[in-house]
C-alpha positions as CSV (number, residue, x, y, z in Angstrom):
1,X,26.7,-39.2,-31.2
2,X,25.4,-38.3,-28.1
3,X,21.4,-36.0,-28.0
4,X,22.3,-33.3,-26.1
5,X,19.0,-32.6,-24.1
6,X,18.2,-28.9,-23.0
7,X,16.9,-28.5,-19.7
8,X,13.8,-26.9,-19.6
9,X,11.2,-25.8,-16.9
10,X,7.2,-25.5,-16.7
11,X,5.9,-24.9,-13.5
12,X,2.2,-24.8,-12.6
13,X,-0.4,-23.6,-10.1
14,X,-4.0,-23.7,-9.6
15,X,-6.0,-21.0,-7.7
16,X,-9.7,-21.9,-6.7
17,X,-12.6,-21.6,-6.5
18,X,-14.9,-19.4,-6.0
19,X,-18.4,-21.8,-4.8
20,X,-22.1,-21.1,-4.2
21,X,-23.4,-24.2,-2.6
22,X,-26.7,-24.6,-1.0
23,X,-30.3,-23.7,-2.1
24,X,-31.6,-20.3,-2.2
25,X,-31.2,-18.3,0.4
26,X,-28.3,-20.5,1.9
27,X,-24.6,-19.7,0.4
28,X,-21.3,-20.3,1.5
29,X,-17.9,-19.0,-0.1
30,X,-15.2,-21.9,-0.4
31,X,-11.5,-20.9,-1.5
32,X,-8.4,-23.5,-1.9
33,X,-5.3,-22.5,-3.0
34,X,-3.0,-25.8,-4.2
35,X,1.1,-25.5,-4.0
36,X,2.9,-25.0,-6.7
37,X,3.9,-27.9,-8.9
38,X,7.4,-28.3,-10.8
39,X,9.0,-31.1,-12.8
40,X,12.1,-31.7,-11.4
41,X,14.4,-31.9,-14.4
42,X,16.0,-28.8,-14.0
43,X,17.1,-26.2,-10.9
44,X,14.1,-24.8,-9.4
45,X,15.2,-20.9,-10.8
46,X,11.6,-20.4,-12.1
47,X,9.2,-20.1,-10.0
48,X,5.0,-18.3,-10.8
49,X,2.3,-18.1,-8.2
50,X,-1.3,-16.7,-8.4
51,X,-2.6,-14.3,-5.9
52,X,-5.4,-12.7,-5.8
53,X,-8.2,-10.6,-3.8
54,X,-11.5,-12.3,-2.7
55,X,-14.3,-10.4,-1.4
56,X,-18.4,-10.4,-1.6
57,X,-21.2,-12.3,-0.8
58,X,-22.2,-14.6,-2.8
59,X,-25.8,-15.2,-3.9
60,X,-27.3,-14.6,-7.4
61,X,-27.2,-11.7,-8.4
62,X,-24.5,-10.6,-7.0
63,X,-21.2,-9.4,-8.3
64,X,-17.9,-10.8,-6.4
65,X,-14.6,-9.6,-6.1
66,X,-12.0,-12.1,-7.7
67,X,-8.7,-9.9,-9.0
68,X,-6.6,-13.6,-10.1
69,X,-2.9,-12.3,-11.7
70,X,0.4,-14.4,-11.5
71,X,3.4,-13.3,-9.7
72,X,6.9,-13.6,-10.7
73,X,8.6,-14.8,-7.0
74,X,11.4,-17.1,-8.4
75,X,15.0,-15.9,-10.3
76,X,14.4,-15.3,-13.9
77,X,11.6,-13.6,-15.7
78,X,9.1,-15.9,-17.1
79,X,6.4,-16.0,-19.4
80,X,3.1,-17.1,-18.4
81,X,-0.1,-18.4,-19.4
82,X,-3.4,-19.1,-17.4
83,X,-6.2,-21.4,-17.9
84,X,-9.6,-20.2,-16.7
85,X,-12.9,-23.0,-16.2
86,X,-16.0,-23.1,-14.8
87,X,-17.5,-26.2,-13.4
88,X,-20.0,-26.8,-14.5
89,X,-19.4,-24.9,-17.7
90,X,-22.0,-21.7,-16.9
91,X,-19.4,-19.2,-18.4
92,X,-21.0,-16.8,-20.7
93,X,-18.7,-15.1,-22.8
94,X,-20.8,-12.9,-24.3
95,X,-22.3,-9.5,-23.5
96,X,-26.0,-10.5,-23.5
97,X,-27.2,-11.6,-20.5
98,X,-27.9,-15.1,-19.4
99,X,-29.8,-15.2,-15.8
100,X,-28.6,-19.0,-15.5
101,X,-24.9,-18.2,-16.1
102,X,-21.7,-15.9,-14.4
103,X,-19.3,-13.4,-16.6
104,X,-15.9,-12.2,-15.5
105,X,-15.4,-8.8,-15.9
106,X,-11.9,-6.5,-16.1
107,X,-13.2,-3.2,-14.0
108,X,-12.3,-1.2,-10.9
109,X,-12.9,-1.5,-7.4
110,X,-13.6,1.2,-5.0
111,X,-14.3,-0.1,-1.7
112,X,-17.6,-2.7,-2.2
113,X,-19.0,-0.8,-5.7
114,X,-17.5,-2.1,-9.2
115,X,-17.3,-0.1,-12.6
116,X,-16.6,-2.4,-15.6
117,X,-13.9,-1.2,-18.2
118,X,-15.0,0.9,-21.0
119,X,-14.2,-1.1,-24.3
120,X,-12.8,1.9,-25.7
121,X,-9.7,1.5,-24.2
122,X,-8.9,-1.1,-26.4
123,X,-8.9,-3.8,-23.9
124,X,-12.3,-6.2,-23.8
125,X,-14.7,-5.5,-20.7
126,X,-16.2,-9.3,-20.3
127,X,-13.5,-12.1,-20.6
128,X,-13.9,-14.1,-23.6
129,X,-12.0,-16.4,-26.3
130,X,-12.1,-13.9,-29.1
131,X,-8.6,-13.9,-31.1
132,X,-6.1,-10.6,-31.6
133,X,-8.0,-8.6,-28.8
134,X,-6.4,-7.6,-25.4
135,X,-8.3,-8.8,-21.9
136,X,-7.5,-7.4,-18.8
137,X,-6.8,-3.7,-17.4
138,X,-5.8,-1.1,-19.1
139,X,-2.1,-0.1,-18.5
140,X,0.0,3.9,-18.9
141,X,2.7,2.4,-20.8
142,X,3.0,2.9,-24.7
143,X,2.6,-0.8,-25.7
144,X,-0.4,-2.6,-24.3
145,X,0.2,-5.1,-22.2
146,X,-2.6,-7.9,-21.3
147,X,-4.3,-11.1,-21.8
148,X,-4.2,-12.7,-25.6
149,X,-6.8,-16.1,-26.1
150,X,-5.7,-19.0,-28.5
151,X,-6.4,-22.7,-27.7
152,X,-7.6,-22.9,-24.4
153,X,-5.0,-20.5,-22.8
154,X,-4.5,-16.6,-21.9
155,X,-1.0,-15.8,-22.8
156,X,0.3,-12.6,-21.2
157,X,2.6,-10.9,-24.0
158,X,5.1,-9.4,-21.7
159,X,7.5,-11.2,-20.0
160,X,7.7,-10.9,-16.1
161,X,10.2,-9.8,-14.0
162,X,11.5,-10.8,-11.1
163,X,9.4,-9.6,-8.0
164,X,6.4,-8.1,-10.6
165,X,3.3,-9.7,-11.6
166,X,0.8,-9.4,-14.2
167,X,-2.3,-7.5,-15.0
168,X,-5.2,-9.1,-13.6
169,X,-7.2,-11.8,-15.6
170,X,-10.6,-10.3,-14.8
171,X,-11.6,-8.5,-11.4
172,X,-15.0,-9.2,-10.8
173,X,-17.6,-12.4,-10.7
174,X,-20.9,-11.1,-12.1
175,X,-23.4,-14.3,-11.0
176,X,-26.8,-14.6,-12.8
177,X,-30.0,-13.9,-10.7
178,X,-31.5,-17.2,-11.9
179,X,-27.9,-19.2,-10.8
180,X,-29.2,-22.1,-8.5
181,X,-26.2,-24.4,-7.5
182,X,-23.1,-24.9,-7.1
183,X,-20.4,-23.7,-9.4
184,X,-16.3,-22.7,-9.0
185,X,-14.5,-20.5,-11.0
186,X,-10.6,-22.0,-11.4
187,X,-7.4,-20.5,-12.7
188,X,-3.9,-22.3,-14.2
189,X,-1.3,-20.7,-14.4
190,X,1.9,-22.1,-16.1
191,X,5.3,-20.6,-16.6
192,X,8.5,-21.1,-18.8
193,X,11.5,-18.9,-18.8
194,X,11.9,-16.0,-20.6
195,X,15.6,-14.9,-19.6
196,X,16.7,-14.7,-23.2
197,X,13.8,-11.5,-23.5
198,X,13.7,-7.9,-23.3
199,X,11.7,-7.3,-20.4
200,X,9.9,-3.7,-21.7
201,X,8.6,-5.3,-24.4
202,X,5.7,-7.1,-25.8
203,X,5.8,-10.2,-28.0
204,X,3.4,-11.9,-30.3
205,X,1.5,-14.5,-29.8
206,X,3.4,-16.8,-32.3
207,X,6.6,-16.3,-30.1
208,X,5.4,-16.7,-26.7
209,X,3.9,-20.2,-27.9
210,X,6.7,-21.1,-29.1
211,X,8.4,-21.1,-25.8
212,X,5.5,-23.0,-24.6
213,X,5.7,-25.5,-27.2
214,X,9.2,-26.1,-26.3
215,X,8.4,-27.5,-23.2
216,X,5.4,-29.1,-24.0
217,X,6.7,-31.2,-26.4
């Protein structure tokens, strides 16, 4: 007897970078954006991009504007994960300071000032890989809806809709005073369907892997 293979899709892109290059006193601000890669084992009905804002000067101390969130633009609803790394690895997860090292922050923007999130809200302020906590923005719906950290990956818990995107990942690039070369900041983002899903709902983390896994494997 015949394996009857299902046809799955992942699809992939990668949004970079945000760059300090130079000595001090001497910065530039470099920004790529690659296209969107598919496999090709299946109609192309799925389809994620990441778009974001970029805005600031950047030079130590200073905090940039980076607002990275994916965007449903193909024909189902998807769910999606991202992948964020720093190279080199000057990420600091944590809430105590490190001159030497950049933290992303969930926050608000109005015009060129930030405000970081309150933790109160339930969502975390500085992006980190702590498990069962939300990152990203707070949202006015009853469930909260955000960013969820196992293995290397931020998994969204909501599927996305056609046309709609996601919360953001973080907002802001806070960059040590005593940061002294070069460095990019670099979001993944992968997609599989999630046609069979109710769309006003979250999911746990458990479920949305599986999906993943389905694919992967």
């Amino acid at each position: 007897m015949k394996k009857i293979l299902k046809k799955k899709k992942i699809v992939a892109s990668v949004l970079a970078l945000v760059v300090i290059a130079g000595t001090a006193g001497s910065y530039a601000i470099y920004k790529a954006q690659t296209s969107t890669a598919a496999n090709t084992f299946t109609k192309g009905k799925l389809k994620t991009q990441i778009e974001e804002e970029f805005e600031g000067e950047v030079s130590p101390g200073a905090v940039i504007k980076k607002t990275p969130r994916v965007v449903n633009v193909g024909q189902t609803n998807a769910f999606v994960r991202v992948r964020v790394t720093a190279t080199p690895d000057i990420i600091n997860y944590s809430s105590n300071v490190v001159e030497d090292k950049i933290q992303l922050f969930s926050g608000k923007w109005s015009e060129n000032n930030f405000t970081e999130e309150n933790d109160k809200t339930g969502y975390k302020t500085i992006l980190g890989k702590d498990a069962d906590v939300l990152y990203g923005e707070p949202d006015e719906g009853e469930e909260k809806v955000g960013w969820i950290y196992s293995d290397g990956y931020y998994y969204y818990n909501k599927p996305i809709k056609r046309q709609e995107e996601t919360e953001k990942v973080f907002s802001a690039v806070k960059i040590g005073t005593d940061v002294k070369y070069s460095f990019d900041v670099t979001v993944y983002q992968e997609s599989v369907s999630a046609s069979r899903y109710d769309t006003d709902k979250t999911y746990d983390l458990r479920t949305i892997k599986s999906e993943f896994s389905g694919v992967d494997k």
